[in-house]
Structures are given as C-alpha cells and as structure tokens.
C-alpha positions in Angstrom: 17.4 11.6 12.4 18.3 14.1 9.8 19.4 13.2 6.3 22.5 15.2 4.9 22.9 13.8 1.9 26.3 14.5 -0.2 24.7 16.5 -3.5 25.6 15.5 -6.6 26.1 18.9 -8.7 24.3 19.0 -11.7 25.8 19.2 -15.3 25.3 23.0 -15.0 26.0 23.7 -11.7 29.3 24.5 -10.1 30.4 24.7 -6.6 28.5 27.7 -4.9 31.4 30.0 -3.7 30.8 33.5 -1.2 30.4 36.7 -3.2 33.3 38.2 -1.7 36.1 35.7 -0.9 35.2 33.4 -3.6 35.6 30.1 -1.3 33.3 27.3 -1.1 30.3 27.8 0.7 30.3 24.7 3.3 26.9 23.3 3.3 25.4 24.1 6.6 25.0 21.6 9.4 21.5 21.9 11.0 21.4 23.9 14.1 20.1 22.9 17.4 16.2 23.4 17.7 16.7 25.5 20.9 18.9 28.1 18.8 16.5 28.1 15.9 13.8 28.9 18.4 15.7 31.8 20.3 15.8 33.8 16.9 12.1 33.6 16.3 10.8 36.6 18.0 7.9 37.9 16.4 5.5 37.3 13.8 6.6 38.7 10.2 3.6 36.7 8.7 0.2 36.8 10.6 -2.8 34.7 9.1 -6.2 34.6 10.8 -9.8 33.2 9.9 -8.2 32.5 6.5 -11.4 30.7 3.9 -10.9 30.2 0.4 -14.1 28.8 -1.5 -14.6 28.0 -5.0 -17.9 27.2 -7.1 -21.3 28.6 -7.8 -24.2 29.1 -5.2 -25.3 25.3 -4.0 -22.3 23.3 -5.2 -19.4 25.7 -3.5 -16.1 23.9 -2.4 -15.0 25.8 1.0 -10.9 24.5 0.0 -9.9 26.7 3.0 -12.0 26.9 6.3 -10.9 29.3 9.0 -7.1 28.8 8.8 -5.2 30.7 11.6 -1.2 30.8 11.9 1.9 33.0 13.1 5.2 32.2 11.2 8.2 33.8 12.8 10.5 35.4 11.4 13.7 33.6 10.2 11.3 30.8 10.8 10.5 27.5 8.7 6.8 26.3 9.2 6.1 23.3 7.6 2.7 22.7 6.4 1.6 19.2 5.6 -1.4 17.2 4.8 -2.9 14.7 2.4 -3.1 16.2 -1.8 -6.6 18.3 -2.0 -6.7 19.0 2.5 -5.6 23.0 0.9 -2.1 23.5 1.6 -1.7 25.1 -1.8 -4.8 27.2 -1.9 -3.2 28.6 1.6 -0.1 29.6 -0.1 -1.7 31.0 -3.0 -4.0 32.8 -1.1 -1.4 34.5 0.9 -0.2 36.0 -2.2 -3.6 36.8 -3.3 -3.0 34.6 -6.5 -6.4 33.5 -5.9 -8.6 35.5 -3.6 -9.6 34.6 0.2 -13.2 34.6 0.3 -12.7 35.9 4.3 -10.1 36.2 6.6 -6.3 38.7 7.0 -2.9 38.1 5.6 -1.0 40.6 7.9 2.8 40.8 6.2 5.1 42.7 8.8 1.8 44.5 9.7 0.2 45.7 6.5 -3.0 43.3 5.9 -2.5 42.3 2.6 -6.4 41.4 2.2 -7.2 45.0 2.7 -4.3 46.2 -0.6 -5.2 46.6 -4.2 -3.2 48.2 -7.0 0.5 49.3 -6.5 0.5 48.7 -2.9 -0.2 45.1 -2.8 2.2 44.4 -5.7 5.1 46.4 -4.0 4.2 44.3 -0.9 4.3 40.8 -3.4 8.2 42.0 -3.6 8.6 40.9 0.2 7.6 37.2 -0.3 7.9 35.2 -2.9 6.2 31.7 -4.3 8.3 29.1 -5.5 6.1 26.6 -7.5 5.5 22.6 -7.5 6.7 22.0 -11.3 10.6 23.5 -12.1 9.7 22.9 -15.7 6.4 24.4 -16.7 7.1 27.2 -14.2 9.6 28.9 -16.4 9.5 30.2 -19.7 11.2 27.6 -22.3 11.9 30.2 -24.6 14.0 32.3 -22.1 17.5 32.7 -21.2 18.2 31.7 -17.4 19.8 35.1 -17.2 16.7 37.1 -18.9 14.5 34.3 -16.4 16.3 35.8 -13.0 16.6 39.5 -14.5 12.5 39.8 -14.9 11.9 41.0 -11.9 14.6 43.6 -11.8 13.2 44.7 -15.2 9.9 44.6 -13.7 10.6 47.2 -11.3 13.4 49.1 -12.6 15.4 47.9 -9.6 19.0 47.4 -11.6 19.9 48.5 -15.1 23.3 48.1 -17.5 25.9 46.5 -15.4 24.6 46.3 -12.0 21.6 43.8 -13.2 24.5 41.6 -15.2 26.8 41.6 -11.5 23.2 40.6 -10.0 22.0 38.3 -12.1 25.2 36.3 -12.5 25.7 36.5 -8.6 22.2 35.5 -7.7 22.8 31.9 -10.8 26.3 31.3 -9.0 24.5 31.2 -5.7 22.6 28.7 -6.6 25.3 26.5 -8.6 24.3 27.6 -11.9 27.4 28.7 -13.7 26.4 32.3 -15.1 29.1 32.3 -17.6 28.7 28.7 -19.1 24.6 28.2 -18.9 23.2 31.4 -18.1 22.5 32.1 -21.9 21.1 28.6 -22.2 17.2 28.5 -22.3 15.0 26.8 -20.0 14.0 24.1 -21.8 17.8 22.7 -22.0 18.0 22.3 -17.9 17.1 19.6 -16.5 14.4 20.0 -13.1 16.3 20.2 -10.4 18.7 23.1 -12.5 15.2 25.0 -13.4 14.2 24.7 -9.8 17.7 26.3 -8.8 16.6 29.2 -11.4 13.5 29.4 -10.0 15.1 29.5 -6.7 16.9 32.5 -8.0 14.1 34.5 -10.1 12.4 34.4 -6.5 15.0 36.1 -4.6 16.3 38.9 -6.4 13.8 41.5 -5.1 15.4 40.2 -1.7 12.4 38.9 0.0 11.4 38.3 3.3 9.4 35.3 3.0 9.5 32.4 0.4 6.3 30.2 0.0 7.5 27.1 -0.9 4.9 24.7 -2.4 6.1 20.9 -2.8 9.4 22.6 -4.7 11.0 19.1 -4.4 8.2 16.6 -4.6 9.2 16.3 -8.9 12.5 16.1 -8.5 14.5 12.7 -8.0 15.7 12.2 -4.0 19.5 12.9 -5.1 18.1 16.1 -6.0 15.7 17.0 -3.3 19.0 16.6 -0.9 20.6 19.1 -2.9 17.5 22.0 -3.1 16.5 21.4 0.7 20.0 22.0 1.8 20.1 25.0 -1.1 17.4 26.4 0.6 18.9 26.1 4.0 22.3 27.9 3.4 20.3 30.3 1.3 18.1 31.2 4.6 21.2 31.3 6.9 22.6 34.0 4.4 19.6 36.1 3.6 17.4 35.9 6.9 14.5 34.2 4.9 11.4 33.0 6.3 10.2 29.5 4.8 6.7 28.5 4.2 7.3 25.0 3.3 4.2 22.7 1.9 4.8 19.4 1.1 3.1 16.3 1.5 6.5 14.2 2.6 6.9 13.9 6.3 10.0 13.5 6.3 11.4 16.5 4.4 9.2 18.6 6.7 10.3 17.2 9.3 14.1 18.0 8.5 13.7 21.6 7.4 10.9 22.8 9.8 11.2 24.7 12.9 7.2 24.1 13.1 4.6 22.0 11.4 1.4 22.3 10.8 -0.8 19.3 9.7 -4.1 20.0 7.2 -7.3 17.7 6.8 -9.9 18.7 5.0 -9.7 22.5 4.3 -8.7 23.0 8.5 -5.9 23.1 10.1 -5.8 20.1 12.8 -2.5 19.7 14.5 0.4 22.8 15.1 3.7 22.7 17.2 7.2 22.5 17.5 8.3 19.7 14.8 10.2 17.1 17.2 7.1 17.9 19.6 4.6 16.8 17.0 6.6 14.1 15.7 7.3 12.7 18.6 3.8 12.7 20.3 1.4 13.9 18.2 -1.8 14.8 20.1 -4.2 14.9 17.1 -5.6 11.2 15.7 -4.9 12.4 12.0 -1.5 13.3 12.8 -0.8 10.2 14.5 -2.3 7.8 11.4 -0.6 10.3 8.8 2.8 9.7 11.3 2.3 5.6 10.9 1.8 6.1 6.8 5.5 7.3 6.2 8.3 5.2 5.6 11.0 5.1 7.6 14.6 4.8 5.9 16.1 3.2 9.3 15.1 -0.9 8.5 16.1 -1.2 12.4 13.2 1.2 13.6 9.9 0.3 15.0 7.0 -0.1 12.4 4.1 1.7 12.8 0.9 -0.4 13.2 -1.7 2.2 12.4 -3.6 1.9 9.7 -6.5 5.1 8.9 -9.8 3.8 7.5 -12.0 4.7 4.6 -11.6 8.0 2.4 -11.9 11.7 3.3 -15.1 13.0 2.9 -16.1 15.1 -0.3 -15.7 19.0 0.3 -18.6 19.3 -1.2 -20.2 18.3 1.6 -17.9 17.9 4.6 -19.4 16.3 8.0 -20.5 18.7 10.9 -18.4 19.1 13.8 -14.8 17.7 13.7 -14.1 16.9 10.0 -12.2 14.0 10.7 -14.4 12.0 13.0 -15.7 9.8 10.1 -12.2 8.1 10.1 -11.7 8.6 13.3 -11.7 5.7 15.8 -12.1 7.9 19.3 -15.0 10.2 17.6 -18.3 10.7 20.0 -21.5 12.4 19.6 -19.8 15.7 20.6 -17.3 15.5 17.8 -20.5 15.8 15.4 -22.6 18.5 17.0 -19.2 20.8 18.3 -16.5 21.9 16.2 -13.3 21.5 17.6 -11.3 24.8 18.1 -7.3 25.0 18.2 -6.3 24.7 21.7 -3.0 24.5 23.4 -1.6 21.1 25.1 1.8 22.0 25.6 3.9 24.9 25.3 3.7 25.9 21.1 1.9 22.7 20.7 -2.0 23.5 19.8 -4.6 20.7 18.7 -8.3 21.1 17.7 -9.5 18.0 18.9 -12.2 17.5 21.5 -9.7 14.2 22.9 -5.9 15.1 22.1 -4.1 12.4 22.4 -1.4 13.9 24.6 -4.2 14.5 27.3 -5.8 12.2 30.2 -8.9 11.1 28.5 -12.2 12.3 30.0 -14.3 9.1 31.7 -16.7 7.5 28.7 -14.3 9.0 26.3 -13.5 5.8 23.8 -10.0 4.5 24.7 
C-alpha cells in the first residue's frame, strides 16, 4: 500500500506552479512498477568492491566491506539497514567525501576513484548529496537565495539576471516563495523549509544523480509526505536518479524502484522492492521486515523477533556476518563467506540458505 498523504504547505511555501504556464503542478501519482522498470536501461552509477575503513593499524573499523551495486538511470535504489551497518559511509564515499580505502565509483563511465583535482570536482556537479540534518546543513547566516546561488557562484555558471530568474525558479519549485522568504536567512525556516532549500542548492548544477541520506528521518511525518512526494515530481521533471538511504522501511519501500538491505558493513539482500518485500530471501531482511510497523491495524502482525546485538566492527565474525543472530546458521556460514547470488530475476541474496530456495537436506529448517 502506498501512502499519499495530502501535504500541508509550510508558512513559507506556496503552491509549486510550471515554469512556463504557471499552473499548479499536480502531485504525481506513483507509476506502475512495470513502467518504472522499462525506463531503466543502463547503469549511470556503477559501484564495485567498494571498502571504506577507518582507524589505526590493529584497532581499524572496515564500515564498508566489498559493496557492489548498479543504479539505473532514472532509477530510485533504496538502501536500508540498521544505524552504524554503513549506508552513510557508502554515500559519502561515492562522493569521495571521505575516501574508499578500495574499490570503483564508475559515474556514466568515468571512475571517480581514479579523479583528483578539477576533474573529479566538475564530475561532483553530476550528483549531488542531500544531508540527514535540514538545519545544521545550511548556513544560518545566509540568505535562502545566496544558499541556492552558491553553486552557480562557485562555477561561474550564471551571473546578473540569469542567476536571480534561476535562483527564484529553482525556491518556487520547491514551494519556497522567492519573492516573500528568499531574503530570509536560514535560521528563520523551519526543517522541513531548509530541507526544501537544500533540495534546491542540490539541483541547480542540474544533476544526474542525488544521494539522499535519511533527508526525512528529522522531519515530522506531515512533512516527510510532503519532501518524498517533492522529490518524486522533482525526478519526473528533471530525469534524476535517487540514491535513497534511510532506515524506515516503509518510505523505502514507497519511493524505491530497488532496495538494497545493509548489515554489518555488507550488503546482504538486493532486488526489485515488491520482490523483496514480499518474500525476502535473506533471514536479516525477513527479521528487519517483522520490526516495522504497519499503519493498516487490520494487517497480519509479524511474529519474528531477531536475537541479541550486532557484533562489534571491530571485530566482526568470519564467514556470514549475520550468523551470530541468525537462527538457520551452520558450520559453513562460519568458515565460507556468502557471495551475492541471484534467486530470481533482479533479486540477488548472499546467503548460503535464501529463504526463497528449497533448503538443502541437514540444512536447519
């Protein structure tokens, strides 16, 4: 079921119209998975072997461990996972914010691992990262006009009257009202109006890709409604791909063409989003599945329960990382990592058992 909530425009916010007829924009219904999937056809963002660790020599923290993903473009992938499994060290890592310790970030070909100087920032134009906190993300002393206009300035893209026109389109686009708030300073919005600036800043250098880490896990649910379907009509229009990383199923779930679950540094789970929410094959997905609420009071409870507490990164177990909680774990789960495999169609798992699979004889039920 997918939530449409009606937004509630914030006191600085007006009605977005289209830049040329100056009607409403209607907020977009969600289309059918089966279109979404016929405009993916090829890879605009390409990660493979990705690692990220942190730390000196005998007490290192390996955050990211061999992370491997496509994302389509005009695609959504969601990436989800318990706080401190590494979804944010991914999509800082992407942009090079902090520095893979091995691995390539291919961006419509170029590896981005392999760039330094001007070429790697002139490729940072083509995706964008939208951060977790609306407020401390932004300058409070700034103008939300002088906020959006930095990165024009930056590159000398638009000067004089054509950086006002694009400024003020790019605040009415995402219902900040450019004549009545955008010489307001940050500090006098509230979050989900820096979050819409933020939203803006981001995408006028017209980027392919937007990295969006937990943009809506600090605002208020009214609010969330009103980004997530922001972000939607703001795709439709531009052709944006969406990296999404959140921690809330059920916003994933609702924006994502794709998800791909986390645990521990690695990714476990990745496949079509009705597909893995439907029947996950991975036992992590499955328990993470039965630990989110469902808004329906007349749906089926989830009796799962997941034992214990991950394991420090500090010293994760061999093998599978999961099979300390896990209730199907063997012998070869410790002495063999699992690798990503496909079970279905899109639908990979790195799990010696998947769950969507006949289960081998002496395999635990």
């Amino acid at each position: 079921m997918r939530l449409r909530h009606r937004p509630v425009p914030d006191r600085a916010a007006r009605p977005r119209t289209g830049r040329r007829t100056g009607t409403p924009l209607r907020l977009l219904q969600p289309p059918a998975r089966a279109r979404r999937e016929s405009l993916v056809n090829e890879s605009l963002l390409s990660v493979r072997d990705l690692s990220v660790t942190f730390g000196p020599r005998g007490r290192r923290v390996s955050a990211v461990d061999g992370v491997s993903f496509d994302v389509g473009a005009g695609e959504t992938l969601g990436l989800v996972g318990e706080s401190g499994c590494g979804k944010t060290t991914t999509g800082r890592a992407l942009m090079r914010i902090v520095e893979p310790t091995a691995g390539t970030v291919t961006l419509e070909g170029v590896d981005l691992t392999a760039a330094s100087g001007r070429a790697l920032r002139e490729q940072r134009t083509a995706m964008q990262m939208i951060f977790q906190d609306p407020i401390s993300s932004l300058n409070p002393r700034r103008r939300a006009r002088d906020i959006v206009a930095e990165p024009l300035d930056c590159w000398k893209r638009a000067t004089g009257e054509e950086r006002r026109r694009i400024v003020e389109e790019l605040l009415a686009q995402v219902g900040i009202d450019p004549v009545a708030y955008g010489d307001r300073y940050a500090r006098q919005f509230s979050g989900g109006q820096c979050q819409r600036i933020s939203i803006a800043r981001a995408l006028a250098m017209r980027p392919k890709l937007l990295i969006c880490d937990e943009v809506v896990s600090a605002l208020d649910v009214s609010v969330q409604a009103q980004i997530l379907n922001l972000l939607e009509d703001l795709k439709a229009e531009y052709g944006l791909t969406l990296l999404f990383i959140a921690h809330d199923l059920a916003v994933v779930k609702n924006i994502s063409d794709r998800v791909a679950v986390m645990y521990l540094g690695r990714l476990c789970e990745i496949g079509p989003a009705d597909t893995l929410y439907d029947a996950p094959a991975h036992p992590y997905t499955k328990f993470l599945l039965g630990a989110a609420l469902e808004a329906d009071p007349e749906a089926p409870r989830r009796s799962e329960v997941l034992e214990g507490e991950p394991p420090s990164p500090l010293n994760p177990p061999s093998g599978c990382r999961f099979r300390t909680r896990c209730p199907f774990a063997t012998e070869r789960c410790a002495t063999e990592t699992p690798e990503l495999r496909e079970v279905a169609p899109g639908h990979q798992v790195a799990c010696h058992f998947p769950l969507t699979l006949a289960r081998p004889e002496g395999a635990p039920a």
